[in-house]
C-alpha positions in Angstrom: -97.0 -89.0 -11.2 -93.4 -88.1 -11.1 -92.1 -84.8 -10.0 -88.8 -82.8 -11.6 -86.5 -81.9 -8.3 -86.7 -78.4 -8.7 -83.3 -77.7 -6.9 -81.0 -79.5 -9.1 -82.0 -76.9 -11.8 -81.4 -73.9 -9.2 -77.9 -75.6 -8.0 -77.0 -75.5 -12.1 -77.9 -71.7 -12.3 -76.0 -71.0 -9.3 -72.9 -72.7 -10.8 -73.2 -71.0 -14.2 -73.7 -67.5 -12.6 -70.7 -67.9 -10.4 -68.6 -69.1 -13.2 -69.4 -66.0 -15.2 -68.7 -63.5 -11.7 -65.5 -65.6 -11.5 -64.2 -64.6 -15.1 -65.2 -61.4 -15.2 -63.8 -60.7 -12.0 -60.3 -62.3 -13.6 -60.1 -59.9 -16.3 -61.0 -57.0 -14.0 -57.9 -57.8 -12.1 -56.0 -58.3 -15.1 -57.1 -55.3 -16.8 -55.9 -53.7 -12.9 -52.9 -55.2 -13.2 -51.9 -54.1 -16.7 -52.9 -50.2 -16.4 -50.3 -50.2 -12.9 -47.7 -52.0 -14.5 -47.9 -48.8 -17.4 -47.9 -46.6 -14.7 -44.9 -47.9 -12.8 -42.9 -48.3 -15.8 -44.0 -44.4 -17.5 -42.6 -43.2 -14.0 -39.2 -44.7 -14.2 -36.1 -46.2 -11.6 -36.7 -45.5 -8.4 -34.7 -43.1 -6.7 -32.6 -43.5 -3.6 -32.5 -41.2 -1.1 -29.1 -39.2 -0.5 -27.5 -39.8 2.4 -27.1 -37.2 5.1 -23.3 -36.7 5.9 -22.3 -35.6 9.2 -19.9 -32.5 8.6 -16.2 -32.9 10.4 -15.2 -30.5 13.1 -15.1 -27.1 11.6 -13.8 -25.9 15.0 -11.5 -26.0 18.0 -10.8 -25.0 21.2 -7.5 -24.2 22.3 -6.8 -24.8 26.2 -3.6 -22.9 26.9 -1.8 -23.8 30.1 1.3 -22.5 32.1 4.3 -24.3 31.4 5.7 -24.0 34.8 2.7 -24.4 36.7 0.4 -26.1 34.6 -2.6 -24.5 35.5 -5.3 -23.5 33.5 -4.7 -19.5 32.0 -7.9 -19.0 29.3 -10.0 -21.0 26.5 -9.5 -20.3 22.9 -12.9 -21.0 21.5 -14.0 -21.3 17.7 -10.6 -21.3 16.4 -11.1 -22.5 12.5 -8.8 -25.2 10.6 -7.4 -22.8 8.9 -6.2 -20.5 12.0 -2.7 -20.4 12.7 -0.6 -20.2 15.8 -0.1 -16.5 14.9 -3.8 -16.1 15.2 -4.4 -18.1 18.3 -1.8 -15.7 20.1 -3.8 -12.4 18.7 -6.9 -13.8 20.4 -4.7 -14.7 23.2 -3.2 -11.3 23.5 -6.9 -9.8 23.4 -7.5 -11.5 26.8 -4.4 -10.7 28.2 -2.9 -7.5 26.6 0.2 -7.4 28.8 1.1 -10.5 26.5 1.9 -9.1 22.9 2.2 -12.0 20.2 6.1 -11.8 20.0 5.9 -12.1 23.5 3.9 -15.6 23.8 5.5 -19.0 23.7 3.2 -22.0 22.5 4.8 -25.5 23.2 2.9 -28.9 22.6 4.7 -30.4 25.1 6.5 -28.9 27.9 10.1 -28.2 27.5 9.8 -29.1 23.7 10.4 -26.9 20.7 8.1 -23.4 20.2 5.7 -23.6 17.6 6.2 -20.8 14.5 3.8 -18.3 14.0 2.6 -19.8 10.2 1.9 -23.8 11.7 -1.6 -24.3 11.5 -4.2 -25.6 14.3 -5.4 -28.2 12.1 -1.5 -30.0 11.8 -1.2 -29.8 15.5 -4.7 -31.0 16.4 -5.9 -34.7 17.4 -8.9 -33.6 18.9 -11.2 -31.0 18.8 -9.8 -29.6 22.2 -5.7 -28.9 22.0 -4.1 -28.1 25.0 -0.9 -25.7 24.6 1.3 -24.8 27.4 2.3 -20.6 27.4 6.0 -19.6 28.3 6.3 -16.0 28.7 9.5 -15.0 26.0 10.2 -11.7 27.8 10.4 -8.1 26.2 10.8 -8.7 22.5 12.6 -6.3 19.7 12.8 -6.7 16.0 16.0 -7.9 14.5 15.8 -5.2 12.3 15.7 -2.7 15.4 18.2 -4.5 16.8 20.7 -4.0 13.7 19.6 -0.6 13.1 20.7 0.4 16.9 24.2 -1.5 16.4 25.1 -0.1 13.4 23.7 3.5 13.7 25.9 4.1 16.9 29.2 3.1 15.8 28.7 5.6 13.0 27.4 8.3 15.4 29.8 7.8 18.5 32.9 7.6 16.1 32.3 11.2 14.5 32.0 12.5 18.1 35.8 11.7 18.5 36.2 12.6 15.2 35.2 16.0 16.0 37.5 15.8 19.5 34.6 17.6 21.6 36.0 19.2 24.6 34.2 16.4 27.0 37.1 13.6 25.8 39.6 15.7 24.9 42.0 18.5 26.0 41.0 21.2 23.6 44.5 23.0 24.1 46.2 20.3 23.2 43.8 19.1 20.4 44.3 22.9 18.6 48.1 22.7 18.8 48.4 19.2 16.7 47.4 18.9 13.3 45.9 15.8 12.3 47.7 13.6 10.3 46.0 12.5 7.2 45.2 8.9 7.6 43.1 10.1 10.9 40.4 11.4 7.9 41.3 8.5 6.0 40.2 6.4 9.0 36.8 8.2 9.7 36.1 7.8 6.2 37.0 3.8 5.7 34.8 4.0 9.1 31.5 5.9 8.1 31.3 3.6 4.5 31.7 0.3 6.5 28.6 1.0 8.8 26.5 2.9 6.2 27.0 -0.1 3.9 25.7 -2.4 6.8 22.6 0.3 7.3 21.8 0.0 3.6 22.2 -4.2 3.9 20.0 -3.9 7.2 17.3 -1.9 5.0 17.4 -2.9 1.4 19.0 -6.4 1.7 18.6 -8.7 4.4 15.3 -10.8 5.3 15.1 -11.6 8.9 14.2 -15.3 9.4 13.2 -14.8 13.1 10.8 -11.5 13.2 11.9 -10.8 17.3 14.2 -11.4 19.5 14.5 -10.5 23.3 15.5 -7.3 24.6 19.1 -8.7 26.3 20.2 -9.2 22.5 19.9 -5.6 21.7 22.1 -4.6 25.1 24.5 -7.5 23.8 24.9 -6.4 20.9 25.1 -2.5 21.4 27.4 -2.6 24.3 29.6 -4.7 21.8 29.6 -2.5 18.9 29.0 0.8 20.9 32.1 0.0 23.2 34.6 -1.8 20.2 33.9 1.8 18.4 34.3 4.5 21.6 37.6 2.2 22.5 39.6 2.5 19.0 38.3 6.0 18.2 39.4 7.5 21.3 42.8 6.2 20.4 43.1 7.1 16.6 41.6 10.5 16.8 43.9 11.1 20.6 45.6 14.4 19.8 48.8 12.5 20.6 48.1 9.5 17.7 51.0 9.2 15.5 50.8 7.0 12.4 51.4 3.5 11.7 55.4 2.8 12.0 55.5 1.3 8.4 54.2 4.9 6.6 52.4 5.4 3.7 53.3 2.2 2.4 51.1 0.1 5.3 48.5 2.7 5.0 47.6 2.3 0.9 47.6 -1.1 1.0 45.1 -1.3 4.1 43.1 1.1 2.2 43.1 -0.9 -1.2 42.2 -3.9 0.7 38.9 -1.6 2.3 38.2 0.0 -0.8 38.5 -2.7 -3.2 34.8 -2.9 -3.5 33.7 0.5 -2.9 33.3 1.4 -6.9 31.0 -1.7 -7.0 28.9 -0.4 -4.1 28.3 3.1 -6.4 27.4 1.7 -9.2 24.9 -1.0 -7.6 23.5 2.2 -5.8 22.2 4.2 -8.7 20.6 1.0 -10.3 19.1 -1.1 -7.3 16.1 -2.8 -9.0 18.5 -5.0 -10.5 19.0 -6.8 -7.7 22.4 -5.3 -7.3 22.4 -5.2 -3.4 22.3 -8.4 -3.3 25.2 -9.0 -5.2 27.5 -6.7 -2.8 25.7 -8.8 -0.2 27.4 -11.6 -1.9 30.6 -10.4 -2.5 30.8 -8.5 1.2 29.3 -11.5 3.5 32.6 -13.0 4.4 33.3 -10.1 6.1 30.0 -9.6 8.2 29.2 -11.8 11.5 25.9 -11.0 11.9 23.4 -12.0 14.9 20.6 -14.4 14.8 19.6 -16.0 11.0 19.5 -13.5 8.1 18.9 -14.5 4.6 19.0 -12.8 1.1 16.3 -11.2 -0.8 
C-alpha cells in the first residue's frame, strides 16, 4: 500500500504562511514609512542653530608708568572704548589727588607728543592692556586767567599814576603843575585799549589749549605789569611836557587810536550779532597774544 509523505504537505503550508507574514509585514512598513514621511514634511526645513559669538573686549586696563623712571605708578582698570584720555586722568587724579587732570601728561611713547584730553582709549589701544607713561606738567592756570591777570593790571597800575599818589610822586610838586591835556588824553586811549582786550578775553576769544603752566602767567604779567608802571611813571611825572610836534602830532596819534572806537560802541549795544567778532577782525593786527586763541 502506498503512503502520502505527510511532510511535503506541511513544508507547502509553511511556505504559503510565510509568504503571507512576508507581505503583510511589507505593507506595514510601507504604511510606517508613509505616515513619517507626512510628518517630516507637515513640520518643515530644519533649523540651524545660531551661532554663539564671542563678544570683543568691552574693556581696558590702562598701566601708567613714569616717564623718567619707568616704574610702575597705578592700574586703570575697566576703562570702556568709549573713555577718553580726559577720563583716564579723572580716575587717575582719584588715586593720586596731588595730580589734578591739567596737571597730568600721558605720552604713548616716551619723549613723544602729549595725548589731548578728547583722543579716545579705543584709537590708542592694540591690546586690551595699554601702557602710558605720566610726566608731571607742573602747576597749571587757565589761559583765560592768564589774560584776565595781564590785561586787568595794566588798567589798574596805570590809574595809580594817573592819580600821582604820594608813594611815586612828590605831592608838592605834583599840586604846583597842572596837567597838560594830552596826559588825560593818554589815560583814556590807555583804559579803552585794555578794556577792549578784557571784553575780547570774555566775550570773544576761544582758548584752544584749556591750561597752561604757572611760569606763563609770571611771564606774561611781569611783561605787561612792568611795560605799563615804566611809561606811566613818565607821562603822568609832574615834570612831563608834551610831545615837541604839538597838537598837530597829538590828533593824528589819536585818530589813528580812535579810528575804530565808534565801531566798538555800536557792536556793544547789539552783541548777539556776532559783532565782537567783527572788531576781533578788524582789531587782530594789532594784538600779539600768548598761546593759540581762535574766534567764536
Amino acid at each position: 500500500m502506498f503512503i502520502r509523505p505527510k511532510s511535503l504537505s506541511s513544508e507547502s503550508k509553511r511556505e504559503l504562511f510565510s509568504q503571507g507574514a512576508t507581505r503583510s509585514t511589507l505593507k506595514n512598513n510601507m504604511r510606517n514609512f508613509h505616515s513619517l514621511s507626512q510628518l517630516v514634511l507637515s513640520a518643515g526645513p530644519l533649523k540651524s542653530t545660531p551661532a554663539v559669538k564671542h563678544a570683543k573686549t568691552s574693556h581696558f586696563e590702562i598701566e601708567i608708568l613714569d616717564a623718567q623712571t619707568r616704574k610702575q605708578i597705578c592700574i586703570v582698570d575697566k576703562v570702556t572704548q568709549t573713555s577718553t584720555i580726559h577720563d583716564v586722568k579723572q580716575k587717575f587724579h582719584k588715586e593720586y589727588p596731588k595730580w589734578y587732570p591739567s596737571r597730568v601728561g600721558l605720552q604713548l611713547e616716551r619723549g613723544g607728543p602729549f595725548l589731548k584730553d578728547y583722543v579716545t582709549i579705543q584709537s590708542v589701544a592694540a591690546s586690551s592692556i595699554v601702557t602710558l607713561y605720566f610726566t608731571d606738567l607742573g602747576q597749571q592756570v587757565s589761559w583765560t586767567t592768564v589774560f584776565l591777570a595781564e590785561y586787568t593790571g595794566p588798567l589798574l597800575i596805570y590809574l595809580l599814576f594817573y592819580l600821582r599818589i604820594p608813594y611815586i610822586y612828590d605831592m608838592k610838586e605834583s599840586s604846583r603843575r597842572m596837567r597838560h591835556s594830552v596826559v588825560h588824553l593818554a589815560c583814556f586811549c590807555h583804559c579803552i585799549h585794555y578794556i577792549r582786550y578784557l571784553l575780547e578775553t570774555l566775550f570773544v576769544h576761544r582758548v584752544s589749549a584749556g591750561h597752561t603752566p604757572l611760569k606763563n602767567l609770571i611771564k606774561g604779567c611781569a611783561f605787561y605789569w612792568g611795560f605799563t608802571s615804566w611809561i606811566a611813571y613818565y607821562i603822568n611825572h609832574p615834570r612831563y611836557t608834551p610831545p615837541s610836534f604839538g597838537n598837530r602830532q597829538v590828533m593824528v596819534s589819536a585818530i589813528n587810536f580812535l579810528g575804530l572806537m565808534p565801531v566798538f560802541q555800536v557792536q556793544i549795544i547789539t552783541p548777539s550779532h556776532g559783532c565782537f567778532s567783527w572788531f576781533h577782525v578788524l582789531t587782530t593786527p594789532m594784538r600779539l597774544d600768548h598761546g593759540s586763541v581762535s574766534q567764536l
